[in-house]
N, C-alpha and C positions, 0 to 999 in steps of 0.2 A: 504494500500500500504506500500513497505517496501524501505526506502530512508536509505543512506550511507554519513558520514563525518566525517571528524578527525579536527586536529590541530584549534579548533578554539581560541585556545591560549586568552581569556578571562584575560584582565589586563596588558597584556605582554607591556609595554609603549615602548620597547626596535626593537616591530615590524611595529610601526609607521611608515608609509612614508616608509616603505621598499623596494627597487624594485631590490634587491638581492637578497636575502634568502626568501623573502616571496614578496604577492603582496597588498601591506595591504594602499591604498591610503588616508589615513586618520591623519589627525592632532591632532586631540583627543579622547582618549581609550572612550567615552560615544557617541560618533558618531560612532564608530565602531563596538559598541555593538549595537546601533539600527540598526544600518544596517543589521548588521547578522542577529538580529532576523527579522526584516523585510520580508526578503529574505527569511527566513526559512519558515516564518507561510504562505507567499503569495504560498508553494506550498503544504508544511505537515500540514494534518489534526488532529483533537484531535485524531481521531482513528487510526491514525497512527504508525507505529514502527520505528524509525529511530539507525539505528547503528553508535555510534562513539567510531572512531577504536584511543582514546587516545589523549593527552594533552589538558584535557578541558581549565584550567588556569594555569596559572603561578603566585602563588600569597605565603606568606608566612602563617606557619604553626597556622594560629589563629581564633580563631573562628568569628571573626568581620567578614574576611576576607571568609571562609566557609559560612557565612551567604548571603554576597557578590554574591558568586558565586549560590549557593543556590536561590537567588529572582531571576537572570538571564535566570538561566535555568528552574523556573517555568513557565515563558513568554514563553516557546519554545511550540510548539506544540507537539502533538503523546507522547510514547513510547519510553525513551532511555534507548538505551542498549548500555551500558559502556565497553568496553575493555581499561584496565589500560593503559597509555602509559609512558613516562619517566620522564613527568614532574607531574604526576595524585599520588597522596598517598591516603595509605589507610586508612589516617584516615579523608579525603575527601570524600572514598567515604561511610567509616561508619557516618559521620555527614550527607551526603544524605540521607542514608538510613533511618536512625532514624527521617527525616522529615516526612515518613510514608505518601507519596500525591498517593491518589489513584486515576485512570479516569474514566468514567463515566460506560467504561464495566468490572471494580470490577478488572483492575490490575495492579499491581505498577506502576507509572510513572517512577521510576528506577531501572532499572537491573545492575548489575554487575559481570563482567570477570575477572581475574587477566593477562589470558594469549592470550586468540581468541576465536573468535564462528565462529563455522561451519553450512553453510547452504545450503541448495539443492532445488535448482531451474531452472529453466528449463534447464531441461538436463546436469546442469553444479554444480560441489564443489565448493561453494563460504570460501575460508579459509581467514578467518578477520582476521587480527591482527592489532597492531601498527606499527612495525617494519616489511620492508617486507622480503618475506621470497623466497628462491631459491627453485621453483618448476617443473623445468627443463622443458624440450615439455610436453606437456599436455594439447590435445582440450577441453577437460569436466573438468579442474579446474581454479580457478582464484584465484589468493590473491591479496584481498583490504587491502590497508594499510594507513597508513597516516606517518609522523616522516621526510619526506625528504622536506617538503614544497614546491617549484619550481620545481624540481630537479626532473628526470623519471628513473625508473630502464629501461634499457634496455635490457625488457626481454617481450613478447609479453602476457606471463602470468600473469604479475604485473600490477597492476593498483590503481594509486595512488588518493584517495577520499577525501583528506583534501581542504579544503574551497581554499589554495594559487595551489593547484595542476596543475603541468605543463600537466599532461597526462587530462585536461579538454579539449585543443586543437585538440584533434581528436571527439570532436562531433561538430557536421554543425551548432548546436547557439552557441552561447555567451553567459553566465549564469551571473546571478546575484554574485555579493560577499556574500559568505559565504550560499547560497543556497546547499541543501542537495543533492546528487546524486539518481536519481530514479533508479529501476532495469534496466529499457529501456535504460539510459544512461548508464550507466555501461556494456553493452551488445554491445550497439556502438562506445564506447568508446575502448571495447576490440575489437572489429572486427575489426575498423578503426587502429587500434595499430597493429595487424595480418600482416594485408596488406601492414601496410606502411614496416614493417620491413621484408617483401617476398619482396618487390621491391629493398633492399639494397642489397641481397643476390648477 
């Protein structure tokens, strides 16, 4: 299966207790981190692929610190596929790569993008990025993105996949914190988003 997230902002002490900019209920950055993965592994499998569309950590330029993040996201489950975002460097995500963790069907645990992946699935252009992007009317495309935390473009094509993501309120459950987005969510997420913005008209 192929699951979608962003911003899980990894160290960020500054998004603690947030209920502004982000939704981050936590007192201390090592509860927040079990939580996320928690949440991730209770639904992504080893065999899984999960895309995240940018700002894994916020952490400074040192390899203790690359190492840090590096044990974290070996605990995650599946397949990550990396799209840079504006707090992500590259020399992050060359320290990944050179960890060389391969899964059990012979293919990197880490991918990397600098700019989006593009993907095609049922019947619809999924265009990933970090940042999102103005893709005007368009039934058969979507951009997932992360970078706005809380915040919704209000554009029925956008849909925002980071872990604090305001456009989670158009699917009928309630999701875990920092739980990955399936295809099926993202699908009802866009539909329910469709509708609501044809009823404003």
């Amino acid at each position: 299966m192929r699951f979608f997230t962003a911003d899980t902002h990894f160290f960020h002490q500054k998004l603690l207790y947030d209920h502004n900019f982000a939704q981050r209920d936590f007192l201390l950055l090592d509860d927040m981190h079990e939580t996320l993965c928690q949440n991730w592994n209770a639904v992504v499998s080893p065999t899984d692929t999960v895309y995240h569309l940018g700002d894994i950590a916020l952490i400074a330029a040192k390899n203790t610190q690359y190492q840090q993040v590096f044990e974290l996201l070996a605990c995650l489950n599946g397949q990550l596929v990396f799209v840079k975002g504006n707090h992500d460097t590259r020399q992050l995500f060359k320290y990944l790569a050179k960890q060389e963790l391969t899964l059990a069907n012979q293919q990197p645990k880490f991918v990397f993008h600098d700019v989006g992946v593009l993907l095609k699935t049922n019947h619809h252009q999924l265009f990933m990025t970090h940042y999102p992007l103005a893709l005007g009317k368009n039934h058969n495309a979507l951009n997932l993105h992360g970078h706005i935390h809380r915040a919704i473009v209000s554009c029925a094509t956008n849909i925002n996949v980071g872990v604090d993501s305001g456009d989670a309120q158009y699917l009928a459950k309630k999701r875990p914190f920092g739980q990955p987005f399936s295809e099926a969510e993202i699908f009802e997420m866009a539909q329910n988003k469709r509708s609501d913005f044809q009823k404003m008209r």
